[in-house]
C-alpha positions as CSV (number, residue, x, y, z in Angstrom):
1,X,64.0,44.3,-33.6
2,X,59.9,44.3,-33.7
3,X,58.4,41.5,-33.6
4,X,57.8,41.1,-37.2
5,X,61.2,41.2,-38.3
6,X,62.1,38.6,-35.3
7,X,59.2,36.5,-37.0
8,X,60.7,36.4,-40.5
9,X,64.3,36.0,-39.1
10,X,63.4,32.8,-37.5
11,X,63.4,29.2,-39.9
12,X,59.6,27.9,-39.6
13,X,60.0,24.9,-36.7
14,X,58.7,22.6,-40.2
15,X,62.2,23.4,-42.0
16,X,64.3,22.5,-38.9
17,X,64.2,26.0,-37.0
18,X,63.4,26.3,-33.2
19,X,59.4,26.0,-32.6
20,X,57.5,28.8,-30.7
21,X,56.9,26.9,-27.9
22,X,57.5,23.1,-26.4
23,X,54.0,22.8,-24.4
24,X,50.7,21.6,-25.7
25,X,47.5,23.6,-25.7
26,X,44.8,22.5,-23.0
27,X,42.4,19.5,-24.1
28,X,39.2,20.6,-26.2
29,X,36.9,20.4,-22.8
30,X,35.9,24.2,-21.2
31,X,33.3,23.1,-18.5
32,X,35.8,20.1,-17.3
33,X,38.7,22.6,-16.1
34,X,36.1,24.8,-14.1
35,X,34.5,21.4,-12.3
36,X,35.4,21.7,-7.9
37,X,34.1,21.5,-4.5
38,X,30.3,23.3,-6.1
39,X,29.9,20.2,-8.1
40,X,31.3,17.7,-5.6
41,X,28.6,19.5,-2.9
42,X,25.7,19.2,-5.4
43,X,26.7,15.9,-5.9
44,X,27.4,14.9,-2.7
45,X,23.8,16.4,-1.8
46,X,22.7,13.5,-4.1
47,X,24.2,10.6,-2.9
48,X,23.9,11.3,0.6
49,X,19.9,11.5,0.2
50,X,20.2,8.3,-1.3
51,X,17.4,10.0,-4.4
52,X,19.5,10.2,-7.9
53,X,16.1,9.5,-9.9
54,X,14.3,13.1,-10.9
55,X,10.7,12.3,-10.0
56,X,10.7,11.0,-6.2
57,X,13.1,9.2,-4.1
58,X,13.9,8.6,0.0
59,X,14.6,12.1,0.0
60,X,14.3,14.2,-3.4
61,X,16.8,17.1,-3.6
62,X,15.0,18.5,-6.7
63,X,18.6,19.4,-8.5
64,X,16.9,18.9,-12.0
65,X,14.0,21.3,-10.9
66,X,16.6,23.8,-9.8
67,X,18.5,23.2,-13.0
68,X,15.4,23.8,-15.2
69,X,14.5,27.4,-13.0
70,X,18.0,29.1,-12.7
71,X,18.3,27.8,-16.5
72,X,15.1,29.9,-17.4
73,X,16.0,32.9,-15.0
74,X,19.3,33.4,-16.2
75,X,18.5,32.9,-20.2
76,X,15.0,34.5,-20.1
77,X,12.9,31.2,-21.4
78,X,9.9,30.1,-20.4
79,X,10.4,26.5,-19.9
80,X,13.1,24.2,-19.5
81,X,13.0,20.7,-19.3
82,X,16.1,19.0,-18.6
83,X,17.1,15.0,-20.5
84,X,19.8,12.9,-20.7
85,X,21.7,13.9,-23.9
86,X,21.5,16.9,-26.7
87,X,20.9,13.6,-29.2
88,X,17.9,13.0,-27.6
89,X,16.8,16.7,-27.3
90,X,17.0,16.9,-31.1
91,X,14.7,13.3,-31.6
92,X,12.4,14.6,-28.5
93,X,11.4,18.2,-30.1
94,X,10.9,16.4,-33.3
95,X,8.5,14.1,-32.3
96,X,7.0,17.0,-30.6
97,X,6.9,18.3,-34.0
98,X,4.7,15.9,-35.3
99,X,8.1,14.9,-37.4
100,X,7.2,11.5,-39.3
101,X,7.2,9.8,-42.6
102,X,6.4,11.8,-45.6
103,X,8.1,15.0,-44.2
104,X,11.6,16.3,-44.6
105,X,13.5,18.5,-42.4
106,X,15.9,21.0,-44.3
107,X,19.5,20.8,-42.3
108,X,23.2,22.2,-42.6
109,X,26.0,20.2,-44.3
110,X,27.8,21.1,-41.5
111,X,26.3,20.2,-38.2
112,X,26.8,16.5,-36.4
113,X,25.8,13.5,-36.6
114,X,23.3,13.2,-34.2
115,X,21.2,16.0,-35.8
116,X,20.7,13.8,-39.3
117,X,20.1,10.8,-36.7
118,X,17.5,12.5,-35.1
119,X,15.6,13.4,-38.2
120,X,16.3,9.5,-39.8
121,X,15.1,8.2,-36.0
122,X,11.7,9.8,-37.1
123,X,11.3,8.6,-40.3
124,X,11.3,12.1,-42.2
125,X,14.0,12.6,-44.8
126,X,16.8,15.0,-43.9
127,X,17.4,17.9,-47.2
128,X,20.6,19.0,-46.8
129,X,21.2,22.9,-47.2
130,X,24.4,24.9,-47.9
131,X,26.3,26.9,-45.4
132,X,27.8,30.3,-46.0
133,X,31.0,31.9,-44.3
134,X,29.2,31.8,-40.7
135,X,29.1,28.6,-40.8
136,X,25.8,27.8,-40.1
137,X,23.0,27.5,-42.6
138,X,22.7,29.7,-45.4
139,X,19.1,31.9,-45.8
140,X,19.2,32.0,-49.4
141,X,19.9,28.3,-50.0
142,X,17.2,27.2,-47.6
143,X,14.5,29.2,-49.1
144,X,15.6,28.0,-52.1
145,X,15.2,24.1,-51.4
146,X,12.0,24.7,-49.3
147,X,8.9,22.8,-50.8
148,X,5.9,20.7,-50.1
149,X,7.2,18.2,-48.3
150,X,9.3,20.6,-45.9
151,X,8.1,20.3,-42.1
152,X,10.6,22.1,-40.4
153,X,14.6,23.0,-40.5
154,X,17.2,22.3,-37.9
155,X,19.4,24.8,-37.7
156,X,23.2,24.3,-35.7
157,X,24.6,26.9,-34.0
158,X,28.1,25.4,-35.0
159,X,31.8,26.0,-33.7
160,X,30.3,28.6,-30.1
161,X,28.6,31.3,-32.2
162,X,25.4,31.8,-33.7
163,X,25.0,32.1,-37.4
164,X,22.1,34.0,-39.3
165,X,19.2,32.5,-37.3
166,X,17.3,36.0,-36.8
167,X,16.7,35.7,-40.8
168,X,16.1,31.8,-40.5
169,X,13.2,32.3,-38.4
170,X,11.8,35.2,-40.5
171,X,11.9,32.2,-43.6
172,X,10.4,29.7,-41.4
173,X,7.6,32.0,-40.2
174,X,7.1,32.7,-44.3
175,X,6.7,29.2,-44.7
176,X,5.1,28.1,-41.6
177,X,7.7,25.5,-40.7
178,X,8.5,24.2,-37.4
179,X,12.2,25.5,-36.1
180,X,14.3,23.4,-34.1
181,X,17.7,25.5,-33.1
182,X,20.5,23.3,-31.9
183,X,22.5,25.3,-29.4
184,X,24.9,22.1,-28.1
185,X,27.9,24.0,-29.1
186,X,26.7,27.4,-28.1
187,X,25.9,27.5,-24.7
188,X,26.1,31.2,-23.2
189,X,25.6,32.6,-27.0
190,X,23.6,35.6,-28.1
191,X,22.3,37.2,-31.0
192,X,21.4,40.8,-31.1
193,X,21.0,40.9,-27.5
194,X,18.6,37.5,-27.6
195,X,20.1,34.2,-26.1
196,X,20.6,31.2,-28.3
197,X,17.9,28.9,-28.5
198,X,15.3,31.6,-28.2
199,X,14.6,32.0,-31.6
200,X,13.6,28.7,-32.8
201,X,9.8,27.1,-31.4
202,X,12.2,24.5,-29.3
203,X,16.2,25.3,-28.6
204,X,18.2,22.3,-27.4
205,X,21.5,22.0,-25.7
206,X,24.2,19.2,-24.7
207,X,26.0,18.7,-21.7
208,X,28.5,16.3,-23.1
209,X,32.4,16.6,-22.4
210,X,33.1,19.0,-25.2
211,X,30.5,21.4,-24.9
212,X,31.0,25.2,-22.7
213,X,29.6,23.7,-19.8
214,X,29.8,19.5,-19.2
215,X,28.0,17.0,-16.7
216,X,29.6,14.4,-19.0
217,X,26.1,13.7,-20.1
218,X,23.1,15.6,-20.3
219,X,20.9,18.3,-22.1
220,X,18.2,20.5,-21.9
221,X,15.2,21.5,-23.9
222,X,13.7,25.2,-23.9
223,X,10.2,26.8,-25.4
224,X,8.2,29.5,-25.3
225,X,5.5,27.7,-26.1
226,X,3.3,25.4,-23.1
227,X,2.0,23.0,-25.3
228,X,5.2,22.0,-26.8
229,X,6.8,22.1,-23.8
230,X,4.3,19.6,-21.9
231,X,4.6,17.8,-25.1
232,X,8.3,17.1,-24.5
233,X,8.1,16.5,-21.3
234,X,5.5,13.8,-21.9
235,X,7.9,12.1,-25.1
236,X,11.3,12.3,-22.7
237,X,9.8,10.3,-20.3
238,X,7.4,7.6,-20.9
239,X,4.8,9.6,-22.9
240,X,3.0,11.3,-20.3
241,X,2.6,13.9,-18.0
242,X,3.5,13.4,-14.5
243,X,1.3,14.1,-11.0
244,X,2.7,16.5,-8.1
245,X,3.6,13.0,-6.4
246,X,5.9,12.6,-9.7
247,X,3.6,9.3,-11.0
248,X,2.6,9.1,-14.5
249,X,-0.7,10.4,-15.0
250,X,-2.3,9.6,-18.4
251,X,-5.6,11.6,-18.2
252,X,-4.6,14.1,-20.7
253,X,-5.6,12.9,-23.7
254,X,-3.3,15.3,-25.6
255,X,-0.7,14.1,-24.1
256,X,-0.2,10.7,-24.6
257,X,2.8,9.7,-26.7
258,X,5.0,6.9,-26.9
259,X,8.1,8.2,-24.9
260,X,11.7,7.5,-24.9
261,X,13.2,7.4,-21.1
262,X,15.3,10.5,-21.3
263,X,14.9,12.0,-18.2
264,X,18.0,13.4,-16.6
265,X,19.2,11.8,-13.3
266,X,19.8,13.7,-10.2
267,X,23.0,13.2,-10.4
268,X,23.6,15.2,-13.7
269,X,20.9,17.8,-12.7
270,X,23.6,18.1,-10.1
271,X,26.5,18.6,-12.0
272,X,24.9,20.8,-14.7
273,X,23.7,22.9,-12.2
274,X,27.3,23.8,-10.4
275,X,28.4,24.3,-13.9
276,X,25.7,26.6,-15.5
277,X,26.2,28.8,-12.6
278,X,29.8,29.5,-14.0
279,X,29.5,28.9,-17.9
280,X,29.6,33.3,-18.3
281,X,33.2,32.6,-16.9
282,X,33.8,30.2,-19.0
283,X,32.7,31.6,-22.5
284,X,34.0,34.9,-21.5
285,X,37.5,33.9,-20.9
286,X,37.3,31.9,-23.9
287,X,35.5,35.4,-26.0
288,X,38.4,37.3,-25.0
289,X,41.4,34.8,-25.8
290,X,39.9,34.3,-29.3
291,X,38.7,38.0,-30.1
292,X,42.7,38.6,-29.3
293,X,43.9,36.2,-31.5
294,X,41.9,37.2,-34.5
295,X,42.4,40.9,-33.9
296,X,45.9,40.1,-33.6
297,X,46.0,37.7,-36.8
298,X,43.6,39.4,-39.5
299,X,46.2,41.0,-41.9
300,X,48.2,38.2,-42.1
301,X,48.5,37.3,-46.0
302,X,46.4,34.7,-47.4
303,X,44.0,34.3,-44.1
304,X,40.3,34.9,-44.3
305,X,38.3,34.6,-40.5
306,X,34.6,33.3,-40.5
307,X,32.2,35.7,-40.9
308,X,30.5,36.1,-37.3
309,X,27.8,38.9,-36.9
310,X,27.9,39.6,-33.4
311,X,31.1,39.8,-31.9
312,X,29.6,40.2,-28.3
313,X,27.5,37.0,-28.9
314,X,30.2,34.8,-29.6
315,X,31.4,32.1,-26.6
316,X,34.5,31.4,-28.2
317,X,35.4,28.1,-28.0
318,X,36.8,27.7,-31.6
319,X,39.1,30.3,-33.8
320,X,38.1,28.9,-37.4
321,X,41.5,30.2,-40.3
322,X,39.7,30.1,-44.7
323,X,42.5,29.3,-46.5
324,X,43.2,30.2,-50.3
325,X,43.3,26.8,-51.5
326,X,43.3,23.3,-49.7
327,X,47.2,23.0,-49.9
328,X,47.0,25.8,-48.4
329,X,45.5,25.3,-45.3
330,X,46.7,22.0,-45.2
331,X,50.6,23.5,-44.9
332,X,50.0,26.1,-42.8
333,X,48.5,23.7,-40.0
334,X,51.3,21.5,-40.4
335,X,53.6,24.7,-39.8
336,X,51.5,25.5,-36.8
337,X,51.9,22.2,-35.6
338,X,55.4,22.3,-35.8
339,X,56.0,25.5,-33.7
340,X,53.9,24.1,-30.8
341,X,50.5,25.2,-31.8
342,X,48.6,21.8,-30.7
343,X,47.5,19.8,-28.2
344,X,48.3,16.7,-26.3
345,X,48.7,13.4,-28.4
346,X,45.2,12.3,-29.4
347,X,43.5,16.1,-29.0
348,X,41.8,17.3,-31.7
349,X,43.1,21.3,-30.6
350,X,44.9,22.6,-33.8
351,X,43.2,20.3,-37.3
352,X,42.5,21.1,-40.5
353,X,38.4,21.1,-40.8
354,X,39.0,17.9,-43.4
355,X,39.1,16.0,-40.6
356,X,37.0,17.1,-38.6
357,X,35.0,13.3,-39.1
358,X,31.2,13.2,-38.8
359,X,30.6,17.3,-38.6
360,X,30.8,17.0,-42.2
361,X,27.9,15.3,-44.0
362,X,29.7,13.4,-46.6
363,X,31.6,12.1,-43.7
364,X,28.6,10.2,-42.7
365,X,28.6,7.0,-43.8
366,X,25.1,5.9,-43.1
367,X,24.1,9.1,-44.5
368,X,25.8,8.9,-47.9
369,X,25.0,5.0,-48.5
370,X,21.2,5.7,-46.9
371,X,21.7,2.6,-44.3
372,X,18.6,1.6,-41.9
373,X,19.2,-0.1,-38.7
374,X,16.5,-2.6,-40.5
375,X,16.8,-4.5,-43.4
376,X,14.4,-2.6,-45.4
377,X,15.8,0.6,-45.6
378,X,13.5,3.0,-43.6
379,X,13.1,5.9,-43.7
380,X,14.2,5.9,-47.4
381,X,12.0,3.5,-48.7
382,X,8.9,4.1,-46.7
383,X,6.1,4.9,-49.4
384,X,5.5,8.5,-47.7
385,X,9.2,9.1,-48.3
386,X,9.2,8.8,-52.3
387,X,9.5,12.3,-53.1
388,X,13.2,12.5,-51.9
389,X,14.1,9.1,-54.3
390,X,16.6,11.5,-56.3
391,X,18.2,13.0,-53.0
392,X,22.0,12.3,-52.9
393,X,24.0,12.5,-49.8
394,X,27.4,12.2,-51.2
395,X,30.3,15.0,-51.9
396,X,29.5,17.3,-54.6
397,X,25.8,18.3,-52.7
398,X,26.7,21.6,-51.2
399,X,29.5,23.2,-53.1
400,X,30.3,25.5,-50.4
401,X,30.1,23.2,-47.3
402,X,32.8,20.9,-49.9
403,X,35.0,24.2,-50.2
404,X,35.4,25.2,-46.7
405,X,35.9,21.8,-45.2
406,X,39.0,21.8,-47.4
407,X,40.0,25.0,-47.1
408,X,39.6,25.9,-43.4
409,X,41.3,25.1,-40.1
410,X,40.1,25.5,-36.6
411,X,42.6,25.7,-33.0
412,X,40.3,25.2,-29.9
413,X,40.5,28.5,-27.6
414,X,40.3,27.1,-24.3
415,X,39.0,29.2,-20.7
416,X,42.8,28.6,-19.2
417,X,44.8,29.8,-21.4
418,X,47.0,32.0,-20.0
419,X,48.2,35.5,-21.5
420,X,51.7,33.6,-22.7
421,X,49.8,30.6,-24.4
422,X,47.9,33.8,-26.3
423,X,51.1,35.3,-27.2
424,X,52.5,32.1,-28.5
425,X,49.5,31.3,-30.7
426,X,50.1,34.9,-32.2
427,X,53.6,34.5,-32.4
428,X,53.2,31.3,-34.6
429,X,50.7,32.6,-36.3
430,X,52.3,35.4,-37.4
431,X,55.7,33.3,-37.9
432,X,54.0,31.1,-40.2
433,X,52.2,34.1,-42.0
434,X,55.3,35.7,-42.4
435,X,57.1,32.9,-43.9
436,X,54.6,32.1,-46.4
437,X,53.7,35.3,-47.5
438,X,56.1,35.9,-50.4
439,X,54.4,32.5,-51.7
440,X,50.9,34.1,-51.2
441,X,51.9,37.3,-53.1
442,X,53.3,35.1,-56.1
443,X,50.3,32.8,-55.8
444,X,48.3,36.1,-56.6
């Protein structure tokens, strides 16, 4: 018996039949599995010189200065500049921007909440754009919404893989806006041969827990240009440049900004630096379990795959399922569930993208009801900011962004899985496709 006819003998694990397998899937965290004795001796390094602070100590071990050059060598960037989150990369490059009041930056429904933070933190006005089946921001709806009061466009690398960025920075070269290219979930990702975060006049990343490569906190900054780059160094630290003895020097008169005390500690220049030395091991296990997967799942009935444009590019972190309706997707997870497809109580490994929280923009409370953290309302009701008076931030603003978040699903694709947990996501798959096919065929 093949396995296709095994699939369609067998009662779906929902109904009462035996589930695929018993185990859960690995926790949503690649760089934490690939943490040992590198990190611990770049850490160790650290403590034992009794210097965690970047600039000078008893006995520096320049890990963040390390960080920044291998960081530049291995992804081909000029500069680097290492801080303490990928939240406050996105408010740094910004500022460095010239990002203010009377300005609005055009972003993706679908992103997180830190990039619409970022923008708000500034006091520009964030103008939501569509997505498309990548994912990431749609071309044509961006030049559509671009006008007077457009600055410059964040644009999310979502979900490990890049989207249409090449095209993106074609329209913000047109226009001669400012692009900021959020690379915190696409770490190790290319386009076309170029890495992510090359494309855009500043590229940020994020070193938190979930991201490819993790120092629990952390990020880093990259430009091609010098003048933006000294500019962000200046505004992550205390708004100015620093001295070979690592003490603020404010004699540059073009650098002198009001900064915001994001460096990044020793300590996570440390850890960052054991892991980016191994995150091509880690996106390419995760590449190849999810490229076998979708090979693997793409004729099941009733199944569409996000549209992803360069295979090669992709880090793989996330399998994303488009579903023909909401119920739709909403049962089939439920049936993958049920045949083992999901992760340890409390993981987030095998959802439904509805609820997938603050990705999602009308999921963002603050967002949708225009909260300040002052009284007054800023930036919405700063006098600059009247143009965007008839902006709405609730459901119903992007009609595709509302159509895939109910209609898609995403399982995590973690760097351990072993050749069996492969199979057995297949196998469900396939189970569950086979099951619900004869109601896919009568749906059509």
């Amino acid at each position: 018996m093949n396995d296709d006819a095994r699939y369609k003998s067998n009662r779906l694990a929902v109904d009462g039949g035996t589930p695929v397998r018993s185990t859960p899937l690995p926790w949503e965290l690649p760089g934490a599995y690939f943490i040992d004795e590198e990190e611990k001796r770049l850490v160790t390094q650290v403590v034992e010189a009794r210097s965690p602070f970047r600039f000078y100590g008893l006995d520096a071990q320049g890990m963040v200065d390390r960080l920044e050059s291998e960081w530049c060598s291995t992804f081909g960037h000029k500069h680097a500049l290492g801080v303490n989150s990928g939240s406050a990369a996105l408010h740094i490059a910004l500022c460095a921007f010239g990002v203010g009041p009377g300005d609005e930056v055009l972003v993706p429904g679908y992103m997180w909440v830190a990039c619409i933070s970022a923008i708000v933190r500034t006091g520009a006005i964030p103008r939501l754009v569509d997505i498309d089946t990548s994912f990431c921001m749609d071309p044509a709806d961006l030049e559509r919404k671009i006008g007077p009061r457009s600055k410059a466009v964040l644009f999310v690398n979502m979900s490990g893989a890049m989207g249409h960025i090449d095209r993106i920075a074609e329209i913000c070269r047109k226009h001669n806006l400012r692009l900021l290219e959020d690379c915190a979930q696409a770490i190790g990702a290319s386009l076309k041969g170029r890495p992510s975060g090359s494309y855009g006049d500043i590229g940020i990343y994020s070193f938190q827990l979930n991201k490819n490569m993790t120092s629990g906190e952390g990020g880093l900054m990259v430009t091609e240009d010098e003048d933006l780059y000294k500019r962000c160094a200046a505004l992550h630290d205390l708004g100015y440049a620093r001295n070979s003895e690592g003490r603020l020097d404010p004699s540059d008169q073009r650098y002198q900004y009001w900064g915001t005390g994001s460096r990044m500690s020793e300590l996570a220049g440390a850890m960052a630096l054991g892991q980016m030395r191994k995150v091509k091991t880690i996106t390419g296990r995760m590449r190849e379990a999810k490229w076998r997967i979708r090979e693997a799942i793409k004729d099941i009935p009733g199944i569409g795959l996000r549209d992803i444009s360069d295979p090669s590019g992709d880090t793989g972190p996330v399998l994303i399922t488009i579903y023909e309706t909401a119920a739709a997707c909403q049962r089939f997870v439920e049936a993958l569930r049920a045949e083992g497809i999901r992760g340890p109580e409390g993981s987030l490994a095998c959802i439904t993208m509805r609820e997938w929280g603050m990705h999602w923009y009308f999921n963002i409370p603050s967002l949708v009801k225009k909260r300040s953290n002052t009284h007054e309302g800023f930036p919405w009701t700063h006098p600059s900011n009247a143009f965007s008076a008839g902006y709405s931030y609730e459901r119903g603003a992007l009609p595709v962004c509302d159509s895939l978040s109910e209609r898609a699903a995403l399982l995590t694709v973690m760097p351990v899985l072993t050749d069996q947990d492969v199979d057995d996501i297949i196998a469900a798959f396939r189970k569950v496709g086979n099951a619900f096919a004869p109601q896919t065929k009568a749906a059509e």
